[in-house]
PQR file of N, CA, C, O and H, with PARSE charges and radii, in Angstrom:
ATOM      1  N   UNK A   1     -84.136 -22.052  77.164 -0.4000 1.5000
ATOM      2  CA  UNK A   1     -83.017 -21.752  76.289 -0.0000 2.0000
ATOM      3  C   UNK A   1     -83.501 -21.891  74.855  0.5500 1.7000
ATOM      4  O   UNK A   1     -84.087 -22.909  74.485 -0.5500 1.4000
ATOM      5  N   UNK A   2     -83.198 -20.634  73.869 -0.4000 1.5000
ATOM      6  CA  UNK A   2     -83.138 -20.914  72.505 -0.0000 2.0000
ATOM      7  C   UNK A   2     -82.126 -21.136  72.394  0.5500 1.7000
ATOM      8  O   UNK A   2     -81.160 -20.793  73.077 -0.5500 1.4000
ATOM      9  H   UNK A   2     -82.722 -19.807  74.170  0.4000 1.0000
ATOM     10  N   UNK A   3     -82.232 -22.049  71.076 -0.4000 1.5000
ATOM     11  CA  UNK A   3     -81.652 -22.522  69.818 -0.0000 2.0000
ATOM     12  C   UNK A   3     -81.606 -22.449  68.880  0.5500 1.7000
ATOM     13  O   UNK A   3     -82.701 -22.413  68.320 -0.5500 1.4000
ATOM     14  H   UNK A   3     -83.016 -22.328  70.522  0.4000 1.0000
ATOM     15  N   UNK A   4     -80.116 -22.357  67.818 -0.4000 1.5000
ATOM     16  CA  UNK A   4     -80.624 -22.193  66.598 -0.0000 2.0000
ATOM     17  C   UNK A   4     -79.146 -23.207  65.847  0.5500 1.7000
ATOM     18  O   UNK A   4     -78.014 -23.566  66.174 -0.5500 1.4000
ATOM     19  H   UNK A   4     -79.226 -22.387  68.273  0.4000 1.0000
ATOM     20  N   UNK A   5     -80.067 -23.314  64.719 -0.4000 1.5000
ATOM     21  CA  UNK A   5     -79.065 -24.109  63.568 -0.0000 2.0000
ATOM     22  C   UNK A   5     -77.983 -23.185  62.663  0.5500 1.7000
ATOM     23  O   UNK A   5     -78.544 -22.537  61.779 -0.5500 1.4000
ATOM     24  H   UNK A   5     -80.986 -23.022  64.454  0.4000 1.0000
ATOM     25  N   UNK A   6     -76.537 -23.023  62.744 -0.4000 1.5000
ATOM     26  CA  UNK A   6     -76.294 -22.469  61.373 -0.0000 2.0000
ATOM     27  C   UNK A   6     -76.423 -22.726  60.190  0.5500 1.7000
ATOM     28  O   UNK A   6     -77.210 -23.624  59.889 -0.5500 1.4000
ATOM     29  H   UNK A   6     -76.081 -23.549  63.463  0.4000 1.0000
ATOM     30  N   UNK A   7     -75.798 -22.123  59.297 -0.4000 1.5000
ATOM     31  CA  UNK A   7     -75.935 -22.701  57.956 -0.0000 2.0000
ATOM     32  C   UNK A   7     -74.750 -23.336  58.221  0.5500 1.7000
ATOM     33  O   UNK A   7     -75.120 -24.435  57.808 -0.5500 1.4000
ATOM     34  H   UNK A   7     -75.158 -21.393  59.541  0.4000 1.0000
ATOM     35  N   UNK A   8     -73.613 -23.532  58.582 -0.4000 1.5000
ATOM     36  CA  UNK A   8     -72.758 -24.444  58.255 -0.0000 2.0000
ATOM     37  C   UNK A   8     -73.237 -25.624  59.773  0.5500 1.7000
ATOM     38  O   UNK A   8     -72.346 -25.967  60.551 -0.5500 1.4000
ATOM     39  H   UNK A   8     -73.312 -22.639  58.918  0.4000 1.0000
ATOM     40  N   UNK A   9     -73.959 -25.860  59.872 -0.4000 1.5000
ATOM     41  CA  UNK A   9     -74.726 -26.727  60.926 -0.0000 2.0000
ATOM     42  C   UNK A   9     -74.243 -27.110  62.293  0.5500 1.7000
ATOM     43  O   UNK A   9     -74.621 -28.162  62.810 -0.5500 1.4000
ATOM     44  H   UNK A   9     -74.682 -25.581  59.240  0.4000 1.0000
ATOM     45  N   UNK A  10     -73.504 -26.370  62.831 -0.4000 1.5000
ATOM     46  CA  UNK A  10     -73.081 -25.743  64.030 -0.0000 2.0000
ATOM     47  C   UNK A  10     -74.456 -24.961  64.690  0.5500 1.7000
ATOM     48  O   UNK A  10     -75.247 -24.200  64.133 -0.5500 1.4000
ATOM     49  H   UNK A  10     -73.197 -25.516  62.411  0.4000 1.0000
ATOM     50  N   UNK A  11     -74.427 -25.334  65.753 -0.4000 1.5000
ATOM     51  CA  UNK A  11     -75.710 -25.216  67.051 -0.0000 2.0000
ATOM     52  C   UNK A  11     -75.667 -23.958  67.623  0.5500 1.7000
ATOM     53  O   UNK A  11     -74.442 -23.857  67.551 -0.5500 1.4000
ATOM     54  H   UNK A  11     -73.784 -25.952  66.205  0.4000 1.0000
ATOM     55  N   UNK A  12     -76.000 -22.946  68.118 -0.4000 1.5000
ATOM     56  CA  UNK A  12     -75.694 -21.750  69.190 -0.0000 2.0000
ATOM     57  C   UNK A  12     -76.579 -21.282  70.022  0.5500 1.7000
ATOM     58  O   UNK A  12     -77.691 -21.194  69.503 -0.5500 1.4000
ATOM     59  H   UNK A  12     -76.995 -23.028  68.177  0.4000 1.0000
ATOM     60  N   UNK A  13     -76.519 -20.913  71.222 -0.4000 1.5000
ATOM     61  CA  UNK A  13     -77.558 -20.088  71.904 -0.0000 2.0000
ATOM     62  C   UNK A  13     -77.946 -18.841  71.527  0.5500 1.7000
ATOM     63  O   UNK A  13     -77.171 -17.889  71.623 -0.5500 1.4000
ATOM     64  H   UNK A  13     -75.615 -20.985  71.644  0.4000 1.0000
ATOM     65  N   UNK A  14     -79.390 -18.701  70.981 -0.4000 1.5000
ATOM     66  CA  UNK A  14     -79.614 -17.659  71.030 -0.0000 2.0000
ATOM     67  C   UNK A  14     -80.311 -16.942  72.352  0.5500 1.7000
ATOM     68  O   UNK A  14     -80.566 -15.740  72.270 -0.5500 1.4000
ATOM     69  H   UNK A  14     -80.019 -19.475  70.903  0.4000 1.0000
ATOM     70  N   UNK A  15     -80.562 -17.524  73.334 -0.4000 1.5000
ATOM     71  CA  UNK A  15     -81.111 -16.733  74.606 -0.0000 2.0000
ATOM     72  C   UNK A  15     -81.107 -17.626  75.614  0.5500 1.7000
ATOM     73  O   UNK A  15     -81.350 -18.818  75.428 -0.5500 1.4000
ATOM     74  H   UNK A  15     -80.355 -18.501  73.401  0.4000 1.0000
ATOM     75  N   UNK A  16     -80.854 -17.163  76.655 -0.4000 1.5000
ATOM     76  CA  UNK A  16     -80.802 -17.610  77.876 -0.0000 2.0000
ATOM     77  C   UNK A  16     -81.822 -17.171  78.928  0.5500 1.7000
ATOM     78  O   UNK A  16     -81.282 -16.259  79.555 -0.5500 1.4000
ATOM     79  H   UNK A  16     -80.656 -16.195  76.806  0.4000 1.0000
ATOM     80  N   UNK A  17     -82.848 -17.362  79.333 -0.4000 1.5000
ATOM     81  CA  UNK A  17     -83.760 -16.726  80.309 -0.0000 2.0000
ATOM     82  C   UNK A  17     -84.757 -17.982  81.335  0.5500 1.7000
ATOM     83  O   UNK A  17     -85.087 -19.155  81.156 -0.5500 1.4000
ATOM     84  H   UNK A  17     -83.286 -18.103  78.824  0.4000 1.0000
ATOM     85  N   UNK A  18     -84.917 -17.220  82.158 -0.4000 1.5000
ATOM     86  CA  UNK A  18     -86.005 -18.143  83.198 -0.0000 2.0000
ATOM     87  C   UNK A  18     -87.667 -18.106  82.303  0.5500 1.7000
ATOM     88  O   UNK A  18     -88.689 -18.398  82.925 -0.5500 1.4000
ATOM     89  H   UNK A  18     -84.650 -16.268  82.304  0.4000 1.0000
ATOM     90  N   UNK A  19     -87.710 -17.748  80.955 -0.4000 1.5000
ATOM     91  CA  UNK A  19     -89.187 -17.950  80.745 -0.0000 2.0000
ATOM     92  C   UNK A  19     -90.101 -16.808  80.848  0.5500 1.7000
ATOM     93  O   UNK A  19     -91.031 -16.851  80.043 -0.5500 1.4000
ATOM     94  H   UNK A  19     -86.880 -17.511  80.450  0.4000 1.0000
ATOM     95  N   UNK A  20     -90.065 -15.630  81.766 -0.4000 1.5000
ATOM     96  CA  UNK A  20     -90.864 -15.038  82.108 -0.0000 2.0000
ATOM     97  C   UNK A  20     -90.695 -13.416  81.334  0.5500 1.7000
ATOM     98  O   UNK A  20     -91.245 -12.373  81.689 -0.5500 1.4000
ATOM     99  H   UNK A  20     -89.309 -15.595  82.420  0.4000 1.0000
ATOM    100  N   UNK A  21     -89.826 -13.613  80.275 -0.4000 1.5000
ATOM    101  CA  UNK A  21     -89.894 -12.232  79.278 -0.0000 2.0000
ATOM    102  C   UNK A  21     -89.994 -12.581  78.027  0.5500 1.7000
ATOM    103  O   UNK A  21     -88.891 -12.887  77.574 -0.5500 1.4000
ATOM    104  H   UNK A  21     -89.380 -14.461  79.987  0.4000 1.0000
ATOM    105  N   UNK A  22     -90.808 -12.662  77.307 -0.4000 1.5000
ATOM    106  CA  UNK A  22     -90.606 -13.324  75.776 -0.0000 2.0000
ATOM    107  C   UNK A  22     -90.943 -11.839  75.020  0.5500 1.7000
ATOM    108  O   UNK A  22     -91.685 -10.898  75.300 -0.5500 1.4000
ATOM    109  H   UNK A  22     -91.704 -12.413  77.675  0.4000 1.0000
ATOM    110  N   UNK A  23     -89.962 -12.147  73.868 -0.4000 1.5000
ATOM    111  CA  UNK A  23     -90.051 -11.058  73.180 -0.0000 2.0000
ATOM    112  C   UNK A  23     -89.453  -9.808  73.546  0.5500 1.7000
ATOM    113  O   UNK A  23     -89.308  -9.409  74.701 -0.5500 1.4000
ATOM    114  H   UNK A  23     -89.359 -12.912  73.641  0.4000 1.0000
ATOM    115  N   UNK A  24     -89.021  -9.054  72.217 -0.4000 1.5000
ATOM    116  CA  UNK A  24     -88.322  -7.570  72.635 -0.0000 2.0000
ATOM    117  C   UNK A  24     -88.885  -6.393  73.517  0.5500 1.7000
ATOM    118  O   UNK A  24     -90.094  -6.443  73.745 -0.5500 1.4000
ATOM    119  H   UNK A  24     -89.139  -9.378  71.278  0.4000 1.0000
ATOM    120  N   UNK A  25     -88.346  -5.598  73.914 -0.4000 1.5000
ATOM    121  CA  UNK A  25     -89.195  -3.929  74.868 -0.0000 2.0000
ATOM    122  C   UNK A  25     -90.126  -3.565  73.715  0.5500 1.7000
ATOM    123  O   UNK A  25     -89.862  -4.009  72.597 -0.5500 1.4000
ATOM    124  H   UNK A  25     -87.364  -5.558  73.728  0.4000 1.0000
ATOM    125  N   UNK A  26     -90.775  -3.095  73.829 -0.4000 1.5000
ATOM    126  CA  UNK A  26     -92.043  -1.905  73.103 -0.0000 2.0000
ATOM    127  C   UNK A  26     -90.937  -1.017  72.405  0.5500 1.7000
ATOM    128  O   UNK A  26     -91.085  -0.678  71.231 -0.5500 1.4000
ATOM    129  H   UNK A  26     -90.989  -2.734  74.737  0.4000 1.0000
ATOM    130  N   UNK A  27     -90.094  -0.732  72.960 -0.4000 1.5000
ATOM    131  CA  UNK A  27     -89.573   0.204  72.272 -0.0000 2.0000
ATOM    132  C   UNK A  27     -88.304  -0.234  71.420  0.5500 1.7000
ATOM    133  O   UNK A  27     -87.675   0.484  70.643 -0.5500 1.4000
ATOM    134  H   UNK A  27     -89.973  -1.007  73.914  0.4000 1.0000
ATOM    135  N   UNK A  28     -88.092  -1.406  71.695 -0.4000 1.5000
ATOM    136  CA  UNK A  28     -87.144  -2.101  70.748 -0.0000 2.0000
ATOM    137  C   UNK A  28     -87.060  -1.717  69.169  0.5500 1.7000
ATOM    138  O   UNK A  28     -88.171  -1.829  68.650 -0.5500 1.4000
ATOM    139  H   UNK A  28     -88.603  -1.989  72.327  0.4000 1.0000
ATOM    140  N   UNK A  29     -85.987  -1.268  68.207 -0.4000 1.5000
ATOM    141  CA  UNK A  29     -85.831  -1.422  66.969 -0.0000 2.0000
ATOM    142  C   UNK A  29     -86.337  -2.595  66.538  0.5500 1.7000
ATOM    143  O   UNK A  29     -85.831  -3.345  67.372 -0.5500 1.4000
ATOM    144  H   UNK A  29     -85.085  -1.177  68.629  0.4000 1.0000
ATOM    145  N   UNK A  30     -87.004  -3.318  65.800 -0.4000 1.5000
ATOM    146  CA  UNK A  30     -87.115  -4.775  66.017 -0.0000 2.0000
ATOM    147  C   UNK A  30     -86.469  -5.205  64.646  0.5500 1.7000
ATOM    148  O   UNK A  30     -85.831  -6.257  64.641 -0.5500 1.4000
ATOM    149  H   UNK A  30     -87.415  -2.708  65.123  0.4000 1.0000
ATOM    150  N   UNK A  31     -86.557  -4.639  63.741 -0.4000 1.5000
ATOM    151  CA  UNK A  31     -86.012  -4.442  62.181 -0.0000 2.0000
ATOM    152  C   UNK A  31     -84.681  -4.926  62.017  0.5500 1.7000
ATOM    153  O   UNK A  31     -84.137  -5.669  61.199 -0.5500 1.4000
ATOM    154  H   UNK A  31     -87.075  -3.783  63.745  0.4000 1.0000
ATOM    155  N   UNK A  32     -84.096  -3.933  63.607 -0.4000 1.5000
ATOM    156  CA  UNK A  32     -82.639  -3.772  63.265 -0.0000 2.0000
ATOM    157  C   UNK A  32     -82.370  -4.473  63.915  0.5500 1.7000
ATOM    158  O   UNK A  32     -81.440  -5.143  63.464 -0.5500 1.4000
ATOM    159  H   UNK A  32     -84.537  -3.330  64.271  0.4000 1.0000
ATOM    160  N   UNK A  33     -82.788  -4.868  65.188 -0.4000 1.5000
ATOM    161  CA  UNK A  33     -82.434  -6.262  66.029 -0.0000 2.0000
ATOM    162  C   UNK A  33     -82.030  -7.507  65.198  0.5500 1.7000
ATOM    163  O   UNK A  33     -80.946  -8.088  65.140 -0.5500 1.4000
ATOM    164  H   UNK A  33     -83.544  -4.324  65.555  0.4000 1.0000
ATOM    165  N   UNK A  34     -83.367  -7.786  64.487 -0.4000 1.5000
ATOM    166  CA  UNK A  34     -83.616  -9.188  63.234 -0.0000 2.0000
ATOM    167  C   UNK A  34     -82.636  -8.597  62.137  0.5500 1.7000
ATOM    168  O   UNK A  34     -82.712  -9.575  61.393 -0.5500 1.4000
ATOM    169  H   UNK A  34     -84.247  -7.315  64.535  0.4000 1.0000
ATOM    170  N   UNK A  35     -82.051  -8.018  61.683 -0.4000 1.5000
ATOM    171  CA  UNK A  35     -81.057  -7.584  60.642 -0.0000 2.0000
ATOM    172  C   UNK A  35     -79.800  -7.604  61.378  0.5500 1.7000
ATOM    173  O   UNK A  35     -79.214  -8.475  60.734 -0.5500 1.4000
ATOM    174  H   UNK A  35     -81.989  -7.223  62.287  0.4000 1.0000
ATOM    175  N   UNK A  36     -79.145  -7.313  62.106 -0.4000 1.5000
ATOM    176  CA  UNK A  36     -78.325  -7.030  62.850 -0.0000 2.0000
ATOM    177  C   UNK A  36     -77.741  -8.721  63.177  0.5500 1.7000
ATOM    178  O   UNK A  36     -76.588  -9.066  62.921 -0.5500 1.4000
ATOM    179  H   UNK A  36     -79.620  -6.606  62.629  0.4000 1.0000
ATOM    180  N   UNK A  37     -78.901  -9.744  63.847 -0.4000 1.5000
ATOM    181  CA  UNK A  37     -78.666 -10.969  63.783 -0.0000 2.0000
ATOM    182  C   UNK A  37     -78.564 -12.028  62.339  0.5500 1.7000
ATOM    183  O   UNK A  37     -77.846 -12.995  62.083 -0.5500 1.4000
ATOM    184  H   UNK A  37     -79.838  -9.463  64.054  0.4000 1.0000
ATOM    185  N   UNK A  38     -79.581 -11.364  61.620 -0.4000 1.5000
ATOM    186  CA  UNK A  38     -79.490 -12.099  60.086 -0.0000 2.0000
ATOM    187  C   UNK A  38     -77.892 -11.850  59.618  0.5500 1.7000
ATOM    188  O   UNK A  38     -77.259 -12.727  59.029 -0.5500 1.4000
ATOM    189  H   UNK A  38     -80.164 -10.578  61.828  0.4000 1.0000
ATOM    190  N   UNK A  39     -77.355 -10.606  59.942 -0.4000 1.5000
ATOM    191  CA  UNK A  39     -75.951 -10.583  59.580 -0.0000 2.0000
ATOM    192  C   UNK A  39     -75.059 -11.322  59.920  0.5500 1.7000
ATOM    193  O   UNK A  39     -74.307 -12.086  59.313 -0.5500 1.4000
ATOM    194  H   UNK A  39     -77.869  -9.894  60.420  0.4000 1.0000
ATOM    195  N   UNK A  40     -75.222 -10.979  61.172 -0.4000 1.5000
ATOM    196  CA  UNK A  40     -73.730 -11.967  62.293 -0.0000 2.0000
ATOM    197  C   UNK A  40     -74.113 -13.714  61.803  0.5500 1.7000
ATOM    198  O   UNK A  40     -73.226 -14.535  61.570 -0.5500 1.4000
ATOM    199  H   UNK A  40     -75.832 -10.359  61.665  0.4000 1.0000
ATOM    200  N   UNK A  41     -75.272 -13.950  61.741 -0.4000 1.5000
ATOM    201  CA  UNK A  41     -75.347 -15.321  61.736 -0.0000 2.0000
ATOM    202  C   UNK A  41     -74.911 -16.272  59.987  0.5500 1.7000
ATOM    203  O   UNK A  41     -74.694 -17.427  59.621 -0.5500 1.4000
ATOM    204  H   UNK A  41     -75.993 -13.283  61.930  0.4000 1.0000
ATOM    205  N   UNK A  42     -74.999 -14.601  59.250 -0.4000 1.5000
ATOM    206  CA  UNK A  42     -74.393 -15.085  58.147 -0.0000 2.0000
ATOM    207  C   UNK A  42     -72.950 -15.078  57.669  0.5500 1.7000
ATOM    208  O   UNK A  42     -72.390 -15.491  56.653 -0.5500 1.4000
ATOM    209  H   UNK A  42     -75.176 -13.662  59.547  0.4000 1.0000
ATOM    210  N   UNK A  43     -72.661 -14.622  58.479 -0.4000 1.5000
ATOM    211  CA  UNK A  43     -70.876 -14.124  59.115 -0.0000 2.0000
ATOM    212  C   UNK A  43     -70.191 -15.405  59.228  0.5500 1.7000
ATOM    213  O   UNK A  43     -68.971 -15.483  59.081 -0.5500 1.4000
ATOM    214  H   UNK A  43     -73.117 -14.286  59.304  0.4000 1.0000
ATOM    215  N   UNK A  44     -70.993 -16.503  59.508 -0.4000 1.5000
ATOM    216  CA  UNK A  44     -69.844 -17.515  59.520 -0.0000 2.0000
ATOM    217  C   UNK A  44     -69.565 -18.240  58.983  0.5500 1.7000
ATOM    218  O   UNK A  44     -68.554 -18.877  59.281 -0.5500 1.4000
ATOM    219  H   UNK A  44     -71.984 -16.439  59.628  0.4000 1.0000
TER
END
């Protein structure tokens, strides 16, 4: 399990997995993935 800190210091999951996929598809946006989350996480 990831973890992460907010800025208002509230805890959240960022992933849930057995370990055996790390990291996005090959074909993943990865830009917009990491932007997309930089947003929401500044959302609160």
């Amino acid at each position: 399990m990831d973890i992460a800190q907010r800025l208002n210091g509230e805890w959240m999951i960022v992933e849930l997995s057995d370990g055996q996929v790390a990291g996005l598809p090959d074909n993943a946006d990865v830009r917009g993935f990491y932007r997309t989350l930089k947003n929401r996480l500044l959302k609160v």
